[in-house]
Each structure stands twice: as C-alpha cells, then as structure tokens.
C-alpha positions in Angstrom: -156.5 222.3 4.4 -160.1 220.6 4.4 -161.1 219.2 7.6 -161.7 215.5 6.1 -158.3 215.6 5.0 -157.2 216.4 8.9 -156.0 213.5 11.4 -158.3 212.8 14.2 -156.4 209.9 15.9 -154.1 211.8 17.9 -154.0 211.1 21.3 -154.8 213.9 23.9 -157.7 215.2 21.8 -159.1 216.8 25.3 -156.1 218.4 26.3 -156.8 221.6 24.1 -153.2 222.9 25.2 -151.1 220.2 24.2 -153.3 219.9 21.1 -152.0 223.6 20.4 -148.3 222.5 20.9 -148.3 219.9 18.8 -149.9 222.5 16.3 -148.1 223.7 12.7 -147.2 227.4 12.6 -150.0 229.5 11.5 -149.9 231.3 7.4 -149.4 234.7 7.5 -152.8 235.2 4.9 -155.8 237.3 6.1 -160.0 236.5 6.6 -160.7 238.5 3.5 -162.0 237.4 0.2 -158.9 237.9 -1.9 -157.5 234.3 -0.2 -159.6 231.2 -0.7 -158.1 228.9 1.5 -159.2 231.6 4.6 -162.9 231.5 4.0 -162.9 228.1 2.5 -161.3 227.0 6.4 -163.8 229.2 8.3 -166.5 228.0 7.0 -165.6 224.0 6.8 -165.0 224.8 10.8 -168.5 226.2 11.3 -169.9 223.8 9.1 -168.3 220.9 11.2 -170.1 221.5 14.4 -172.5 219.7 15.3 -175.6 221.4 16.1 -176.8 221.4 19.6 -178.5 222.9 22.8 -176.2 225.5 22.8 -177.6 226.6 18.8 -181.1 226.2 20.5 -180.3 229.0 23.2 -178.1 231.1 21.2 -181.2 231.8 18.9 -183.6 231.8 22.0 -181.5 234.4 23.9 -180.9 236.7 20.9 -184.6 236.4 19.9 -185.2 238.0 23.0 -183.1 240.9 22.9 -184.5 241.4 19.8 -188.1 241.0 20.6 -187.0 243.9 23.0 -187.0 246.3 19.7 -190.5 245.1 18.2 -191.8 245.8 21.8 -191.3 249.2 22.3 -191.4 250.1 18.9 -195.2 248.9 19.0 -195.5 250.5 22.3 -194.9 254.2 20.3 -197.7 254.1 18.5 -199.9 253.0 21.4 -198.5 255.6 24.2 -198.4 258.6 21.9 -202.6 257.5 21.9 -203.1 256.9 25.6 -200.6 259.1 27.7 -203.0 261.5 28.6 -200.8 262.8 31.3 -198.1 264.1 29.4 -199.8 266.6 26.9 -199.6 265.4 23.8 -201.5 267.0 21.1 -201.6 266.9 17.5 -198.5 269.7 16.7 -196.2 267.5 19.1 -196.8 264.1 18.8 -194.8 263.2 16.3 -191.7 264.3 18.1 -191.8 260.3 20.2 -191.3 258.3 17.0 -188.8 260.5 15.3 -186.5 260.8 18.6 -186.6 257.3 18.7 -185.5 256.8 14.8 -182.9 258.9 15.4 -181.6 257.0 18.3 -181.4 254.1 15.9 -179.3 256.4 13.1 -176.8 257.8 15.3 -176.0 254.4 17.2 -176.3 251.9 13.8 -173.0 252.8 12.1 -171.4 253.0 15.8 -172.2 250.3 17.3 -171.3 248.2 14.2 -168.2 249.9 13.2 -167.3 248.7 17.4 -168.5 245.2 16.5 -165.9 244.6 14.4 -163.0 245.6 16.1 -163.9 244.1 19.9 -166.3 241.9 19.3 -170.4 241.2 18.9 -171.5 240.3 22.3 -169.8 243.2 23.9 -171.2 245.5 22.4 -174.4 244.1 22.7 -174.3 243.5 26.6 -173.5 247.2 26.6 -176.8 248.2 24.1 -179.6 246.0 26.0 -178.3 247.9 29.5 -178.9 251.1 27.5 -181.8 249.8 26.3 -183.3 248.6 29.8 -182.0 251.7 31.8 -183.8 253.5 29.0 -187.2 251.8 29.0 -187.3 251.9 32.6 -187.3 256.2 32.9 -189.6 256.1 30.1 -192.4 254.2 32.4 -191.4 257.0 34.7 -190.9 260.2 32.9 -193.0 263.2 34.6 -193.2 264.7 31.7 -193.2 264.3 27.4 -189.7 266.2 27.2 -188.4 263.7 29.1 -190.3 260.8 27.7 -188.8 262.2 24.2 -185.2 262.2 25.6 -185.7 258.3 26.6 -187.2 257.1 23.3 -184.0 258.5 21.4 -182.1 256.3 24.2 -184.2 253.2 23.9 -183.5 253.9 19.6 -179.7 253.9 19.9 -179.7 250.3 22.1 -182.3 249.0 19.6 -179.9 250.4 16.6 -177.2 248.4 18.1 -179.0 245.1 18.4 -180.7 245.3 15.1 -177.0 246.0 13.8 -175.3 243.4 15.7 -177.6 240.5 16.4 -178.5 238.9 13.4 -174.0 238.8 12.5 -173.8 237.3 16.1 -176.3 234.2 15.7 -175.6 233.4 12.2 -171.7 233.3 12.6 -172.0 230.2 14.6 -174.3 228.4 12.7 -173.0 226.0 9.5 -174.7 227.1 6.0 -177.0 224.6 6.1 -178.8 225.7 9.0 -177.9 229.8 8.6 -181.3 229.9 7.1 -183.6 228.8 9.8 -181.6 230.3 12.2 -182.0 233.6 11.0 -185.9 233.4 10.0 -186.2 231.8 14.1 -185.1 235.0 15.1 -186.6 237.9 13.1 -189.4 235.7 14.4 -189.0 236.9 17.6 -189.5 239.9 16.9 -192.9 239.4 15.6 -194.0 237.5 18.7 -192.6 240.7 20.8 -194.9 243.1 18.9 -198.1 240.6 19.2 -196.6 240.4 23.2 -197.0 244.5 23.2 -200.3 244.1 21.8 -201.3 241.8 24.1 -200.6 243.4 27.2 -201.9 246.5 25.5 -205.1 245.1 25.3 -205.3 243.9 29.0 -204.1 246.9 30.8 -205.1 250.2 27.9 -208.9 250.0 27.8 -209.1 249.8 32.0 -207.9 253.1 33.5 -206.2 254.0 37.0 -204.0 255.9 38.7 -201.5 256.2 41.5 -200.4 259.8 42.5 -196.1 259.3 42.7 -194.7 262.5 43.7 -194.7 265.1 41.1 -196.8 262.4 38.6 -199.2 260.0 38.3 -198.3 256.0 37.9 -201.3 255.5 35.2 -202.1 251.9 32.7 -199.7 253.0 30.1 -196.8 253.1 32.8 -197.7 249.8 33.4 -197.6 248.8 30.2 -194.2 250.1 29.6 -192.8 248.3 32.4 -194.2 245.1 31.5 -192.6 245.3 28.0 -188.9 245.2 29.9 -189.7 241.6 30.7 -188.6 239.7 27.1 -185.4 242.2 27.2 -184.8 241.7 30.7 -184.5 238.1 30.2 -182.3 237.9 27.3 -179.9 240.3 28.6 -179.3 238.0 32.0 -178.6 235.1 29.4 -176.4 236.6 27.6 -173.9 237.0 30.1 -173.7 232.9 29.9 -172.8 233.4 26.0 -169.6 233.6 23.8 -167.8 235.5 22.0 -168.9 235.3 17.7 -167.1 232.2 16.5 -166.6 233.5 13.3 -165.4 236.5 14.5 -162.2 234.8 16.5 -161.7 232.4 13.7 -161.3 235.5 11.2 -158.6 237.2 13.2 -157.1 234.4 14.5 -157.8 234.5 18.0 -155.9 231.1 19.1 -157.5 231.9 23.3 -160.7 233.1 22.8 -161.2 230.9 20.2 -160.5 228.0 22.5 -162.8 229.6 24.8 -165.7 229.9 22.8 -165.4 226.1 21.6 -165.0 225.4 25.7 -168.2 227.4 26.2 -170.4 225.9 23.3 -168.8 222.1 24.6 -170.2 222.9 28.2 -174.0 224.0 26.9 -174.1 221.7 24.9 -173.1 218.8 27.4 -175.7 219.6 29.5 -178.2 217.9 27.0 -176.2 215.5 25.2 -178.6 214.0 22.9 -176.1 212.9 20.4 -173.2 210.5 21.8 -171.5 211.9 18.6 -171.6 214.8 19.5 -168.2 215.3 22.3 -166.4 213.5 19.5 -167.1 216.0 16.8 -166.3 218.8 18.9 -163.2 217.0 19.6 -162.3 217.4 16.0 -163.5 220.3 15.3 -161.0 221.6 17.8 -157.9 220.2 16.2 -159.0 221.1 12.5 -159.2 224.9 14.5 -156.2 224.2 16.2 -154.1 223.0 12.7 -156.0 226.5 10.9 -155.4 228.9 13.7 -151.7 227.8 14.5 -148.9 228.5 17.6 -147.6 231.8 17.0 -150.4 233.6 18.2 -151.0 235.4 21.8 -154.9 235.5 21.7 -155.1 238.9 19.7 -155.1 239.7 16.5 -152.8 238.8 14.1 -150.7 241.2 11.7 -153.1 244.2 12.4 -153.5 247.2 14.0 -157.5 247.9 15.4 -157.1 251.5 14.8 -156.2 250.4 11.5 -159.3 248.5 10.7 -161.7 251.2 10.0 -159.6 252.3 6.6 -159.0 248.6 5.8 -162.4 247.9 5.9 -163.7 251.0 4.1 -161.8 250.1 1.1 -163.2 246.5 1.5 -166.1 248.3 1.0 -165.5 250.0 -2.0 -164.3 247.1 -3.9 -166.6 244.8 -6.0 -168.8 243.2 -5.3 -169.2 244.3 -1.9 -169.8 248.2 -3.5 -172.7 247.1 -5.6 -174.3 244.9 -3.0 -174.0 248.0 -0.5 -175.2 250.7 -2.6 -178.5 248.6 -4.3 -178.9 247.4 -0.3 -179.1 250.9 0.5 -181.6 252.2 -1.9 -183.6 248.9 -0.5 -183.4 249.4 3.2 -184.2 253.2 2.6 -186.9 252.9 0.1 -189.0 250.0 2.6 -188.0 251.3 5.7 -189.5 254.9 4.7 -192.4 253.2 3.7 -192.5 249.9 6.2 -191.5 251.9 9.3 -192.4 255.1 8.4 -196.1 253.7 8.1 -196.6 250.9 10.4 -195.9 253.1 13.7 -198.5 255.5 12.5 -201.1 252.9 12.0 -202.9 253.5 15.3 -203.4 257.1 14.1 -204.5 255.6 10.9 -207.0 252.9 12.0 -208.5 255.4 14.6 -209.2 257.9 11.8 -211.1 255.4 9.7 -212.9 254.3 13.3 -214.2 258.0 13.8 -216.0 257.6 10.6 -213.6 259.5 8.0 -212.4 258.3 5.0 -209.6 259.6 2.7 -210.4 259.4 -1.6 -214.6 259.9 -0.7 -214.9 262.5 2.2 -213.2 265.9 1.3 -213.6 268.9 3.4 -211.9 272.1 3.6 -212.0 275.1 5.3 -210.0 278.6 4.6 -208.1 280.3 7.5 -207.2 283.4 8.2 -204.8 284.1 5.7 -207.2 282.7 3.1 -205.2 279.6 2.2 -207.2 276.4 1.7 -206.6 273.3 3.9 -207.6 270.0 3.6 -209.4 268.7 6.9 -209.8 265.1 5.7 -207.9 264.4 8.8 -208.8 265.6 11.6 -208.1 263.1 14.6 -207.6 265.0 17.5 -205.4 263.2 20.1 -206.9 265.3 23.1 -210.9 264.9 21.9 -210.4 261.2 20.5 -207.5 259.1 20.9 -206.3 260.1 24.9 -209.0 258.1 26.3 -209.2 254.3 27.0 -212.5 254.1 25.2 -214.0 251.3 22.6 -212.0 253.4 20.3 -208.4 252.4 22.1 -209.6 248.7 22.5 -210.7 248.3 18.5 -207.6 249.8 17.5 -205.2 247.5 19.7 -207.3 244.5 18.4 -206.5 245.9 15.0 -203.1 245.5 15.9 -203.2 242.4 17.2 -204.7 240.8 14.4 -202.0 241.5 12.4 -199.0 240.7 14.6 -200.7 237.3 14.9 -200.8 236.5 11.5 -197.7 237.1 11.4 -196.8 234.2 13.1 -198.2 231.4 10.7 -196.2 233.6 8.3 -192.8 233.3 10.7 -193.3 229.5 10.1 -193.9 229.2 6.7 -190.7 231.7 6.1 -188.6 229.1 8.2 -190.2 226.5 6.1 -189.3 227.9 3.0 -186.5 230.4 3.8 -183.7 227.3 2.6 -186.2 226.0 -0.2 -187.5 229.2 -2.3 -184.9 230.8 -1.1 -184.0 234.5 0.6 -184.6 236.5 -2.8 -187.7 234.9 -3.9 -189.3 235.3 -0.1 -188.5 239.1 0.4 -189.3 240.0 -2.8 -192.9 238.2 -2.8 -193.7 239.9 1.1 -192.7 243.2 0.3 -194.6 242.9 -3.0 -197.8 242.3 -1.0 -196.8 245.4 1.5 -196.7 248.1 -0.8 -199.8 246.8 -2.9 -201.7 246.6 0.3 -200.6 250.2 1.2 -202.0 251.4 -1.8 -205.3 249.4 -1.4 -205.6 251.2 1.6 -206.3 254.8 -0.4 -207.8 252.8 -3.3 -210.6 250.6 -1.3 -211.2 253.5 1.2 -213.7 252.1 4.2 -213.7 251.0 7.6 -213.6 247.3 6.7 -210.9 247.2 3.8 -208.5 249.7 6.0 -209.2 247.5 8.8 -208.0 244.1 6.7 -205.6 245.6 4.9 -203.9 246.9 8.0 -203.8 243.4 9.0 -202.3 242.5 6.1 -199.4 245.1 5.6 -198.8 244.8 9.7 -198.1 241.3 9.3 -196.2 240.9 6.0 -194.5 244.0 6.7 -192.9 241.8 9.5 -192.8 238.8 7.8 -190.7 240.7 5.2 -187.9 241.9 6.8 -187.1 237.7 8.4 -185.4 236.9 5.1 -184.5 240.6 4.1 -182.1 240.8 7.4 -180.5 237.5 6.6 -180.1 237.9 3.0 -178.2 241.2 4.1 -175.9 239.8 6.7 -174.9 236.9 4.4 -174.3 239.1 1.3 -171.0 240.7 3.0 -167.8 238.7 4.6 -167.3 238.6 8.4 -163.9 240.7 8.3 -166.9 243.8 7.6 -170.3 242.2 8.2 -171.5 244.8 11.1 -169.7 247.3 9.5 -172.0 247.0 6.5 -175.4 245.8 8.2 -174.4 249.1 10.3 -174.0 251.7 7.5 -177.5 249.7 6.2 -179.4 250.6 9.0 -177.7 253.9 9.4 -179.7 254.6 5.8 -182.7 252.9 6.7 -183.6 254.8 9.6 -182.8 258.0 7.7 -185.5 256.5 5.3 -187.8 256.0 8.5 -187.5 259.7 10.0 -188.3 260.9 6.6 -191.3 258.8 6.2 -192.3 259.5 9.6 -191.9 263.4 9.4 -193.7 263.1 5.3 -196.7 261.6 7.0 -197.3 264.0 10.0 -197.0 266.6 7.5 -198.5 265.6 4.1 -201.3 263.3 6.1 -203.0 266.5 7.4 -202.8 268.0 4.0 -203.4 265.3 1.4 -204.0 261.5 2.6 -204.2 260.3 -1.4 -200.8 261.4 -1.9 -199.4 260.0 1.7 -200.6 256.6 0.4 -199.8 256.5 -3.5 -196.0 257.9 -2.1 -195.6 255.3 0.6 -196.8 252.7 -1.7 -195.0 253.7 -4.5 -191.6 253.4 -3.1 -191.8 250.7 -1.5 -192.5 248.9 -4.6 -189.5 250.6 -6.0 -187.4 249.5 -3.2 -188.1 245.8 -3.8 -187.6 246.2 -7.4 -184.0 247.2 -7.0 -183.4 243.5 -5.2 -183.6 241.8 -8.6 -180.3 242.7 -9.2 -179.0 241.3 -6.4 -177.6 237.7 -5.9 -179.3 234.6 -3.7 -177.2 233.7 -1.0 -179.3 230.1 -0.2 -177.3 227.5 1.0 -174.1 229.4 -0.6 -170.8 229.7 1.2 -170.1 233.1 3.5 -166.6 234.5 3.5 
C-alpha cells in the first residue's frame, strides 16, 4: 500500500498504541526481493521521514567511530617508525600491520553475520569497547609482543565497524539523501587520518620520557592515547542511538520499531526547525503501523534466527546478488592489496626516498655467504634511520599530512557529486588515478615526484573508497546487507595481508616489480566495476 494512498485524519495520531489497535492484520510475505510490495513499503517509509537533527547526529556519531579506524590505522605506519623502545628492527616490523589486518579478517564476516540477526548498533557498541580497551594497552604495552597482540584486537573492532557502520547510517536515510550521507561519513574517516597526522607532527619530532615501572611512557605513547579521543566520543553517543530502522521494518518488529520512531521523534524535537516536521512523523507512524500490522510480539516474524544464516546464504547465491558479490570481491581484493597493502607502508617508502635512494636509477648488490646475489636498493634501516625523532620523522609526517588534507577538498567535491555523476563513475575515476600514481612512483623515480605522488595516491586512495563503500552497501538488500559487506571485507583484508607481506618481502628484493605489481592490480581491480550496476538515486530492497 503506498503511503499517499494511506489516511492521515485519524484521530489519536499520538497515541502510537491505540494507533496499533486500530491497525489491519499484518501479510504473512517476507523483506526479500522475491515480493515487491515488501521493499516497495520499506522504502516509501524511509523515504517519508523527514530529515532532521537526529540525521545530522546519526552521521556525526558514526563518523566518529569510524574516524577511530583511519586513526590508528595511520598510527601503524608511524609507531612501527618511532617506538624505539620496543625493538623493532627490519626482520620484525612487519608483524604490527599484518596482526592488525588479520584482526580485521577474522572479525568482518563475524561481526556482520551478528548484525543481521540482533541488530547493527549492538554489535557495534560491543566493537568500539574492543576497540577502546584495545587502543588503550597498546599506548601501554611493555613490550612489541604485546603491542602485536593489541593491534590484532584494535583490527577485529575496526573490522566490525567498517562492516557494520556504513548499513547502520544509510538504513535510516531516504534515497534521495543515501548519497551524501554516505560520502559524509567515509569522510570522517579522512579527517581521522589528517587528525593522526596532526598530532603526529606535534608530539613525534619532540622526544621524552617518563620511567613507569617496567617501561618508559615516551611521545609515541602519547600519541596513541590522544588518538582514543574521536572513538571515545562516538562511542558515548551511541548509547543515545537506535536500533537500524530498516532493520526492524524488514522483520517486522512492531516494538522496537515504535521505539526507534519514538527515539528519532525526541532528537529531532530538540531542534524543531520544521513545524512540519511532528506532523510527518505522525504519519509516517501510521503508514508503519498499517505495513507492520497487530499480530506481532516485537520479534521476528515467521523465522527462526538460527535459521537465518542458511536462508541468507542462499540469498546469496541467487542472481543477481551472486554476480554482484563475486565481481565485488575480486574489487575489494584487488584495491585493498594494493590501497591498503601500500598506503601503511608509505612512511617506510617516503623515508627511503629521504635517505637519498631511489628504486629504477640506483642499483646495488652485494653477494653473501652462500653466494646468492641480493638487491640492496632498499636498505632503510629502522634502528640507524627511522627510530629517531629527527628532520627525517618530521618530513615524512608532513608527507603524510599533505595528503590526508587534500583529501578533504576531495571529501566535498565526492559529496557534491556522489548523487550527480554518480557512485560508478566517481570510484572508478579515483581509483583510476591511484594505481596510475602508484606506478608513477617507480616510473618518475626522485625525491620530489615520490614525494607528490604520495600525496596524491594518499589522498585519492581515501577519497576512493567514499563512494566505493556506499555503492557496495546499496548493491545488496537489507535482509543480507552486513552479511555481504561482511564476507567483502573478509576478502579485502585477505587482499591487504597479502600486499602487506608481498611488500616486506619483494621490496627488499626488487622495488620495480613491488610498484608495477601494486599498480597493476589495482587497475585491474577497478576495471572489473564496469560490469557492475549504478545504484544513484535507485530504490534499495
């Protein structure tokens, strides 16, 4: 039934409970895409609210839980450089990033599989306590063992937000604004990574120390506890937050539906800028009231959670969510083994190129023992060069910083143009520009062209990923959204350890073929988007 068609005049429009009396018995059909008249309701419901202050925060309050992952995901890069207490040399310093990817691969398909069957905010609540738990034994591990251990913990809360975030926001926002909403927020993340840098270049370059027990409280211990802050603050505000919308509308939830309608009412009367807009909540109550029906006790209807994991894995092997998932997942492993598995190792990178090496015009070798011929192109040691907060530490954080800023002027012109060019056209274009830049890089070969480049790659390597993530979410129904943004980033993070690992090990060997590799496929990666369908300003079931 379309909502125009509803009637608004009855009386009592308030009195949510004798508004659900009055109600028709609800159909027995399910939120899936084989009936229209489900995901043709849903969506008229979404579309019908007006937006508010409660949209506003929503965005603002996931944004910073997500900001939380570009945070210490910069951070990596910058401690494994600068933690001079712990050890770290050049055969063990890859083992910080790669713990933490793997954190991210084991929680992904978890903690999405769990958000479909009890609910997104749950489940994150539970992931940014992990995640600030995590963080905060980090700042104060005594030694790179245990530093290790509480990366892979900060990567399995930051698998579950990236997982469950971007269903959560957009499932209360009507098409028209699904868009923005979801550009807003991978923007976040972007001005967490230039916050990183920023307090990386105030605290890094100036050196103390405290003597704590067995350890010493040095700058970047500091700097690890500052980046809690953006996380710390989203996670208090989400406790003031509601259940998905979507999510209680697809199985029917006649109580906590109510609820989150109550909850989105009360936010959003506490800036009433609209007189419109009690009115339209009003009816957007009843139309949810003459969908969802009387015969429900606020649970699901007609299924069984422990049946929902084989219901939904067929889902997913039906068309056209199969095709979508499996030219997703060549996409999400092909960029994130070259985005990711790139962009954390750009310290190391940018240093190198500061000590005065290059990669195509500076070839040196040496023969060891057992007369087997090494390339010594790279030779950045972390205990002679990088450990120290020197000029070198300072030019590479402003390196860094650099590019996370320009990322920002590319955040707004994203949400400018995420509803106009569309998702498609914008990912494609940005990750085009990535993976030419990466292979600039090796082509160019100096100081200055690595030094713009990085710039370049760092900040529409970002910029990419704003309408990759909501193309993604929107390309699969909200009966298995987190399910399939899940088993995505289950891949991509595979694709990440595996770039990660290829570069500590083919860097030291062969730096041309570490470049024309990572560039390569990430190319290929984008490529395999064409095939895939826009989903601007388009109905989601």
């Amino acid at each position: 039934m379309a909502i125009d068609e509803l009637n608004f005049q009855q009386d009592g429009a308030n009195d949510k409970t004798a508004l659900l009396n009055n109600g028709e018995a609800a159909s027995d059909f399910e939120c899936s895409d084989d009936t229209f008249v489900t995901t043709s309701s849903i969506d008229q419901i979404v579309d019908s609210l007006q937006i508010g202050l409660f949209h506003y925060l929503i965005v603002i309050v996931c944004g910073l839980c997500y900001a939380g992952y570009g945070v210490y995901y910069q951070s990596l890069g910058l401690i494994i450089i600068t933690a001079c207490d712990l050890n770290i040399n050049a055969t063990n310093k890859g083992w910080l990033s790669i713990s933490f990817m793997i954190g991210m691969v084991t929680s992904s398909m978890l903690f999405g599989r769990l958000a479909d069957v009890y609910g997104r905010r749950k489940l994150l609540l539970v992931a940014m306590f992990i995640n600030l738990t995590s963080t905060l034994g980090s700042a104060f591990a005594y030694n790179y063992i245990m530093l290790v251990i509480m990366a892979e913990l900060v990567g399995s809360s930051c698998g579950a937000v990236c997982t469950i975030v971007h269903s959560y926001v957009l499932e209360f926002f009507p098409r028209r604004h699904r868009g923005i909403a979801g550009t807003s927020l991978s923007g976040f993340m972007i001005l967490g990574s230039v916050y990183s840098c920023a307090i990386a270049l105030v605290i890094l370059p100036h050196p103390f120390h405290i003597r704590m027990g067995s350890f010493y409280f040095i700058n970047w211990r500091l700097y690890v506890l500052l980046t809690i802050i953006p996380t710390l603050i989203g996670f208090c505000m989400l406790f003031f937050l509601p259940n998905s919308l979507r999510f209680v509308l697809c199985n029917r939830d006649r109580k906590n539906t109510l609820l989150v309608l109550d909850r989105i009412d009360q936010i959003n009367s506490c800036y009433p800028y609209n007189q419109q807009l009690n009115t339209q909540h009003s009816h957007t109550i009843k139309s949810v009231i003459n969908y969802i029906g009387v015969d429900f006790n606020g649970s699901i209807a007609g299924k069984n959670k422990q049946n929902h994991f084989i219901h939904h894995a067929r889902k997913l092997v039906k068309q056209p969510w199969r095709k979508r998932l499996i030219l997703l997942s060549i996409t999400w492993f092909g960029y994130c083994f070259s985005d990711q598995g790139l962009l954390i190792w750009l310290p190391t990178i940018i240093s190198y190129y500061v000590s005065g090496k290059t990669c195509r015009h500076s070839q040196y070798s040496l023969i060891n023992k057992t007369g087997i011929i090494l390339n010594s192109t790279y030779s950045v040691s972390i205990n002679n060069l990088e450990c120290y907060s020197n000029d070198n530490i300072k030019a590479v954080i402003v390196n860094l910083l650099i590019g996370n800023a320009l990322c920002v002027p590319l955040t707004v012109l994203c949400i400018l143009l995420i509803n106009r060019a569309g998702r498609k056209l914008l990912y494609c274009l940005t990750a085009y520009i990535c993976g030419i830049s990466i292979l600039l890089i090796w082509l160019i070969d100096s100081l200055l062209s690595t030094t713009i480049l990085s710039c370049i790659f760092t900040s529409f390597a970002a910029a990419s990923w704003i309408p990759c993530k909501t193309w993604s979410s929107e390309l699969f129904c909200t009966e298995i959204r987190s399910t399939a943004i899940g088993l995505l980033n289950f891949i991509g993070h595979i694709g990440s350890i595996l770039g990660m690992t290829m570069f500590v090990l083919l860097f030291n060997a062969n730096c041309t073929a570490t470049f024309i590799i990572f560039g390569s496929l990430s190319l290929l990666a984008v490529t395999m988007t064409s095939f895939l369908p826009d989903t601007t300003n388009t109905d989601i079931k």
